[in-house]
N, C-alpha and C positions, 0 to 999 in steps of 0.2 A: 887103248884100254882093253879092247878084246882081239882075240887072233882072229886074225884074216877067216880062216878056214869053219871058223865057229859062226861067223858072220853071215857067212852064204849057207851055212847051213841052217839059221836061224834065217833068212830071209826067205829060203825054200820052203822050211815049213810056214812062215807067213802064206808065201800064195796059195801053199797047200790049204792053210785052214781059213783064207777069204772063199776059197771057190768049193770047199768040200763042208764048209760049217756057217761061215759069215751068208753068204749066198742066199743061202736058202731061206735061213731065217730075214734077211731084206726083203726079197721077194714077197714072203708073206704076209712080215707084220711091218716092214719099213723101222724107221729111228721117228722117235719125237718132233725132230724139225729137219730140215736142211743141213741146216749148219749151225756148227756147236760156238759159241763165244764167249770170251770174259765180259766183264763188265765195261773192259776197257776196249772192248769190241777187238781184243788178239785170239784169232781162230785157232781152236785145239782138237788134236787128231783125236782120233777113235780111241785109239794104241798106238801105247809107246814102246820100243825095242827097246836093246842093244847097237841095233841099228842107227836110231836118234842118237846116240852119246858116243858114233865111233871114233869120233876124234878126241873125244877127251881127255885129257892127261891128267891122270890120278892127283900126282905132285904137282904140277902147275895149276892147275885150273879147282883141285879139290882141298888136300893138302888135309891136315889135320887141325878140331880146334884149338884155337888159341896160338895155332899157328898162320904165317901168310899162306895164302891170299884173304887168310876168315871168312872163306867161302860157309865154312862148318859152324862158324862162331867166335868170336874175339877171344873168350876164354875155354880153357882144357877141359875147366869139368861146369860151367852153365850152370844149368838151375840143381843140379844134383851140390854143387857148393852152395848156393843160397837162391831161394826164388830170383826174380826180377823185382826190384821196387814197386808197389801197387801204390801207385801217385793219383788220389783223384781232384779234380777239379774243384776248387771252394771259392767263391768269395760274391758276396750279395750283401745289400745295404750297408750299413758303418762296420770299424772296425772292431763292436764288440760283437755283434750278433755273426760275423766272422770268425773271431775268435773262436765263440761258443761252436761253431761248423767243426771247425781244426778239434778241438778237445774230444766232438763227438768222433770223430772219424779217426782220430790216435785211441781212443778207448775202443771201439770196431776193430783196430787191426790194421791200418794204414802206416804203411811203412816211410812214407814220405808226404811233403805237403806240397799241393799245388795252388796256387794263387791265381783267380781272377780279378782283373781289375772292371771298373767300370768307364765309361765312354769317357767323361771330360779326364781322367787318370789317364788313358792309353792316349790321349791325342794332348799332353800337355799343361789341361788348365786347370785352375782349380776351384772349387765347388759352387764358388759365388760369382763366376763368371756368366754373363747372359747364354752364352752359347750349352751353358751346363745345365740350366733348366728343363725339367721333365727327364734327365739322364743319370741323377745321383743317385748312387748306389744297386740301379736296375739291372747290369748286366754285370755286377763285378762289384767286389767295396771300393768306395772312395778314400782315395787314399792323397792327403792334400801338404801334410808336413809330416815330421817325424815323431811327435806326437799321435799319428795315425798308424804309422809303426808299431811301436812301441804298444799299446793298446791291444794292438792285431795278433802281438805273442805275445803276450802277457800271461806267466806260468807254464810259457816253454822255453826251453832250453838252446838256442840259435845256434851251441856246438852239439849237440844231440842230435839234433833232424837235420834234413838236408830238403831244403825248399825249392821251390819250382816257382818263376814268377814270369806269368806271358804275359810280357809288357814290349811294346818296342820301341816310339820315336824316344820318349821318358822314361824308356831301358835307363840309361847312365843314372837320373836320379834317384829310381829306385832300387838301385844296385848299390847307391851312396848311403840310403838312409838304413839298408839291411847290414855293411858297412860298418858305419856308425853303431846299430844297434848293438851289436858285436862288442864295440868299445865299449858302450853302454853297460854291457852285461859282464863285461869282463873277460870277453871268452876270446885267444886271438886270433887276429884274423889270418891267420895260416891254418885254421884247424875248422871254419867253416864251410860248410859242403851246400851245393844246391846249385843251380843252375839259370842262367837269365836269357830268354830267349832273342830280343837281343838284334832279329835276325831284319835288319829295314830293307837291303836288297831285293827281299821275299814280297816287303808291304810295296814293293812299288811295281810288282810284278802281278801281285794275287792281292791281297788283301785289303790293298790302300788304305793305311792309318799311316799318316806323316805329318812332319812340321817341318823342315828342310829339306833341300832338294837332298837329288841322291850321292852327288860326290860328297859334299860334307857331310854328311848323313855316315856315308860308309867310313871318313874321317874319324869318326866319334867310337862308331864301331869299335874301331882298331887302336883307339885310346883305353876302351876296356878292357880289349886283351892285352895290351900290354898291364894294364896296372893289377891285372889278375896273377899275372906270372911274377910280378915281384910281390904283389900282396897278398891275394886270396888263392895260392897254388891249387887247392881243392877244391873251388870252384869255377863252375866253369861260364863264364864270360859271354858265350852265345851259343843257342842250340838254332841250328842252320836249320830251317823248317819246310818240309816237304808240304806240310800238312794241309798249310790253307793252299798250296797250289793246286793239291788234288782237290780240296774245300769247294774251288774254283770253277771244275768240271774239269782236270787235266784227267790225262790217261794215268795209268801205273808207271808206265814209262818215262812219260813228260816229269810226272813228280818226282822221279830221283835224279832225271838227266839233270833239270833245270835245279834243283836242291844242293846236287853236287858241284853244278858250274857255280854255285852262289857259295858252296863254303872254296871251292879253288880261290874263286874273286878274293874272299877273305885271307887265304893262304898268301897270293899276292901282292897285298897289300901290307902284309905283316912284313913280307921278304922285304919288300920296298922302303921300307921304315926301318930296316936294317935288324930285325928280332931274327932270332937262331931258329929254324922251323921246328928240331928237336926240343925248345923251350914253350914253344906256344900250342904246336898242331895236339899234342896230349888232351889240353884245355878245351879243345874244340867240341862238340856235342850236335847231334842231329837229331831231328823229329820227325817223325814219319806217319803216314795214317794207314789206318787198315781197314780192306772195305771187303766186299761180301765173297768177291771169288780166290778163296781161300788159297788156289796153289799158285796162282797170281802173283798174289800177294807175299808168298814165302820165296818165290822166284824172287818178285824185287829185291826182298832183304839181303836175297843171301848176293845177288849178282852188285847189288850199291857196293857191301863191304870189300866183295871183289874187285869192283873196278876202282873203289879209293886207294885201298892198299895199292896196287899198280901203280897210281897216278901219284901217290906221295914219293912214292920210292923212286920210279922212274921220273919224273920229272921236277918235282923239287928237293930229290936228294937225301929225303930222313932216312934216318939212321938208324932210332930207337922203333922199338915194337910197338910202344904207345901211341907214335905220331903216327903209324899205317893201321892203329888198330881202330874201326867205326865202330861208335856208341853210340847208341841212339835208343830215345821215346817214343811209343808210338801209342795214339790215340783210336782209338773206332772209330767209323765214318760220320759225324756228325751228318752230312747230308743223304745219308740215306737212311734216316730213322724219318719217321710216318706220325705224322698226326693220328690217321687213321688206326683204328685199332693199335694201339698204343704198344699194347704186350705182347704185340709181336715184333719189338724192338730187343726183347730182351734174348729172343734166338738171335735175331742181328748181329748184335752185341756178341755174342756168343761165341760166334763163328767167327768173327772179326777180331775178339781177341787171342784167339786158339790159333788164327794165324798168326799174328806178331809172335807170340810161344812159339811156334813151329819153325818159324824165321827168324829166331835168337833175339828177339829187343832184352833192352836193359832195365828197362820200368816201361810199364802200361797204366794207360784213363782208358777204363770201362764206360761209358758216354751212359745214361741216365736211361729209363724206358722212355721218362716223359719230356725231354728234351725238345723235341718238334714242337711243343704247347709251350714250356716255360720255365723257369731256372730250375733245375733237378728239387723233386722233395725229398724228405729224412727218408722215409720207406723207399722211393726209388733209387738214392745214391744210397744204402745200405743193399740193396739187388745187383747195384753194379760191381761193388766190393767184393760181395759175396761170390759172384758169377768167377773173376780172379783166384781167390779163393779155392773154390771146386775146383780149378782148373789145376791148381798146383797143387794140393791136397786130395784130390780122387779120383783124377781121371788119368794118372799115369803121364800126359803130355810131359810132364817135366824133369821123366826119370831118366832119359835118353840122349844125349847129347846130339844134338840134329838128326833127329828121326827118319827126318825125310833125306839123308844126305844118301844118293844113290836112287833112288827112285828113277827110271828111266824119264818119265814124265816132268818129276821135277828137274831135274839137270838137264835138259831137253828146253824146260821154258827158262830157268839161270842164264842157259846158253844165249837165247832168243833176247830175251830181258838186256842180256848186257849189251849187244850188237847194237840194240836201240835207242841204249843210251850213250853208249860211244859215237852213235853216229850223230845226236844232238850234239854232244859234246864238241862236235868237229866241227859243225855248224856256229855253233855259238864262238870256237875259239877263231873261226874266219871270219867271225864281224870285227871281233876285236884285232884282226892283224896279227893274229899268235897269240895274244895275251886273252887268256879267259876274263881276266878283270873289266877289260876292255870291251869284252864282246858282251858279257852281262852288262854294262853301263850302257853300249848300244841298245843290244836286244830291247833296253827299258825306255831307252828314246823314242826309239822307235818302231815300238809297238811289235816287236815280235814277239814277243810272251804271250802279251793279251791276245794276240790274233790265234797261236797254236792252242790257246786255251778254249779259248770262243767256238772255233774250228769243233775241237771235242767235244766239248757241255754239248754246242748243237746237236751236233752229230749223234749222240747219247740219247739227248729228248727226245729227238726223231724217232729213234729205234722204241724207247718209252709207249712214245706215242701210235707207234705203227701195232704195239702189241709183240716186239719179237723181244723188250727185254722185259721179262714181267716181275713186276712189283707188289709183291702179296699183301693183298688189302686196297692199294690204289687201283691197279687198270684190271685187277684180276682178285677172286675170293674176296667180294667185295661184301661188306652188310649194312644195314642199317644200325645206326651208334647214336650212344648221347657224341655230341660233338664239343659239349662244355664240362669236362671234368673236374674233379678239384685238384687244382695245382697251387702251387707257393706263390704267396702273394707277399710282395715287398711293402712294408710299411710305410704309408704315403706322409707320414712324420721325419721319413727318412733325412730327407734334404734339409728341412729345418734345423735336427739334432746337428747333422754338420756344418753347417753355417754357425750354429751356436760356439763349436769347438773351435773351427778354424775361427772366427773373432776373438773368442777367447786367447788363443794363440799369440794372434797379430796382436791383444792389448797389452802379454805380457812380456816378449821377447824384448830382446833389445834390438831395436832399432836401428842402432848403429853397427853394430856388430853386422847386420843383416847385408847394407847397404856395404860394408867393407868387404864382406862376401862378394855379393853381387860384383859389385868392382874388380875384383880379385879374378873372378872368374872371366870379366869382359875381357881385362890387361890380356890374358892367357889365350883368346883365342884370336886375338887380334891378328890380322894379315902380317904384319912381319913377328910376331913372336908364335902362334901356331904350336904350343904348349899343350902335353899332356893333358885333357879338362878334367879327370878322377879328381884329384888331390883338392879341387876348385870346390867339387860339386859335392865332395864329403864334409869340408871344412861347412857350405854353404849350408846345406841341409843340419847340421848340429846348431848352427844358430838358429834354428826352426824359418829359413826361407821357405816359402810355399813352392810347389811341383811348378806354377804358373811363373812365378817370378823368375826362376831361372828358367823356365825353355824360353821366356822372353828375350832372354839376352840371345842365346843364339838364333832368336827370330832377328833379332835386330842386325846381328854382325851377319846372316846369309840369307835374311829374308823372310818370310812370310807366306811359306810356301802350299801351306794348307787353302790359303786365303786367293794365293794365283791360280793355283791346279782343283780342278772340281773330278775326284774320284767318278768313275764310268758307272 
């Protein structure tokens, strides 16, 4: 990228100006520490050259955006064509005081919706189940039949918005009853947009929320992407999630090597099933987190879309731009917001999403100030919105099409960033024998994930704890504080109101109808017929089956897997 002769002359005046300018000032006043580091404990030089970047190949390794590699960006013109989605997180007790959330936050300016669920919803069951006591509606709405649905958009539009729903073993159901409501509304299902995270290879690696083991589990997966491609083409089926690995304590690194081995798994499995890669890999979607060392973080981005694109093209052959192009979400770092003085979450936040901007995402969750204490309030997810907001309306970040493309320092850590997720990559595709599918299915047997994770978190607190990474407000610029503020308190009627509804439910459906569902859906997944389950679990859910009664069928035909495996 630079000539020879400019190279040595740029490294001449380097030592010139370490020994005639750097020197002296060392001598005197020294540097701040030792040694400079991310978060993820990857050492960054002083300065960066022309030097760092000699080998880079403009066209190969830069390219322009919206071209391959989308080192620069999936698309030509980024946020100068339209911001990125500003998607925030909602959902807390039943589904009308959810509703009410979504209405308040489309009148704010919320360009997309995100859905939480709550704990017996993400693992399966539903609201009257013993195991769901003291969990309804507390971290998420409960959402138990289609009835709760229905409810939950009540006076929106399901072809208008494009929804966001982080759900994973009860992904398929809740993908049926959104679906459905579509029928429902009238609107067809080729013209719905949103997205279903979707991603269980992640939960058996980071997150653990399951209910069958991991091959059938990734089975099911790969029934939603196919019946997306024939039915919901604009939505997309699974967002491959970095998120909770980094959640987890992984490095930057670890998060997109092992994010990416988990959408190849998925790529794999599609080939295997005999789907066209140019008909499904489009569909595909990624989530990513964004944490506090900013060029980091814009490394990741830009090196993940780098090393997909490659890996689509060179190894399973796509053709089209859409199937090499990475999309992805990216959230702030939920675990590094502080109890502790609270409001200085919202520079956090800040800085974390000005990287995701920096590093081209598609839609950003601004994470709440008061988050570390308890479900976001109106005033503090209105601060999060806003923070998004400034970013794309005042501060310039978004007039540029990758700002940072060329920076010696950034393409310097791009370079470094991809190295080290190619090299997991190599790792992981030798467990599996050549097959990434395979190696991820290992890695999860046998504890390589969790160990490379554990490994970092430690290694991180360590560093926390020694004082060399300092955490403003916890081990450093520390004060005395009320430690009980007011936060959002979930109405302890909650669980009552839904037990009301879902009986109501169960006394007016039909019954039979129900049962011939259920049926329907057994036949279909039986060991010799191994059927498509979508078409099962839409038909089921419009008979208003409850979330419980169909994940029980597939507890029955692969187990009871929540109930063998006791998460770490």
């Amino acid at each position: 990228m630079f000539d020879q002769d400019d190279l040595e002359d740029i490294r001449a005046e380097r030592e010139r100006w370490e020994s005639e300018t750097l020197e002296p000032i060392l001598e005197r006043h020294g540097e701040r520490r030792e040694r400079f580091a991310t978060v993820s404990n990857h050492e960054v030089d002083r300065l960066y050259t022309p030097e760092d970047i000699a080998d880079l190949d403009y066209e190969e390794d830069l390219g322009f955006p919206g071209e391959p590699p989308y080192t620069r960006g999936p698309y030509p013109t980024m946020y100068r064509g339209r911001t990125w989605t500003m998607r925030q997180f909602a959902g807390f007790g039943t589904a009308e005081e959810t509703n009410e959330r979504f209405h308040y936050l489309i009148d704010e300016g919320q360009t997309g919706l995100s859905t939480a669920f709550d704990m017996p919803s993400l693992m399966g069951i539903d609201s009257d189940h013993p195991m769901s006591e003291g969990e309804v509606g507390k971290e998420g709405v409960a959402v138990d039949t289609l009835r709760d649905m229905e409810i939950l958009f009540d006076g929106i539009d399901v072809g208008e918005v494009s929804t966001s729903f982080t759900i994973n073993p009860s992904a398929p159901v809740i993908y049926a009853m959104y679906v459905a409501l579509a029928d429902r509304q009238g609107v067809p299902r080729d013209e719905i947009r949103g997205t279903l995270q979707n991603d269980m290879l992640k939960e058996f690696i980071a997150q653990k929320e399951w209910v069958i083991p991991p091959e059938p589990s990734l089975e099911v997966v790969t029934d939603t992407i196919e019946f997306a491609v024939e039915e919901t083409p604009k939505f997309h089926p699974i967002s491959i999630s970095g998120y909770h690995i980094r959640e987890a304590g992984s490095t930057a690194a670890q998060e997109a090597a092992f994010t990416l081995a988990d959408g190849f798994a998925y790529v794999e499995d599609c080939l295997e099933r005999g789907l066209d890669v140019d008909e499904f890999a489009p569909l595909l979607s990624f989530f990513f987190n964004s944490h506090n060392s900013i060029f980091e973080e814009i490394a990741k981005f830009r090196a993940a879309r780098r090393v997909y694109a490659r890996t689509m093209e060179d190894r399973y052959d796509a053709a089209k731009a859409e199937s090499k192009r990475m999309k992805f979400h990216t959230q702030t770092a939920g675990q590094s917001l502080t109890a502790q003085q609270p409001l200085n979450n919202i520079v956090r936040v800040t800085i974390q999403a000005l990287a995701g901007v920096l590093g081209g995402t598609q839609s950003l969750h601004t994470n709440s100030f008061d988050e570390a204490l308890a479900l976001p309030s109106e005033e503090a997810v209105r601060v999060a919105l806003r923070t998004q907001q400034i970013i794309a309306e005042e501060s310039g970040a978004a007039d540029i099409v990758d700002p940072m493309g060329g920076s010696f320092a950034i393409e310097k850590l791009t370079n470094e960033m991809e190295e080290e997720i190619t090299a997991y990559l190599a790792e992981i595709e030798e467990l599996g024998d050549g097959s990434l599918r395979d190696g991820v299915l290992e890695g999860i047997s046998g504890g390589y994930f969790q160990r490379e994770i554990q490994d970092a978190s430690y290694e991180y607190q360590q560093r926390v704890e020694r004082g060399e990474e300092v955490v403003v407000g916890v081990n450093a610029y520390t004060i005395e504080e009320d430690t009980s503020p007011d936060i959002l308190q979930i109405d302890e009627t909650t669980r009552e109101r839904q037990l009301e509804r879902l009986e109501s439910v169960k006394a007016e459906r039909d019954d039979e109808a129900v049962e011939a569902a259920l049926e329907a859906l057994a036949d279909a997944i039986a060991e010799d017929k191994n059927e498509n389950v979508m078409p099962y679990i839409v038909d089921a859910v419009k008979a208003y089956t409850t979330m419980g009664e169909i994940m029980r069928v597939f507890e029955d035909r692969y187990g009871a897997y929540r109930e063998e495996v006791t998460p770490a």
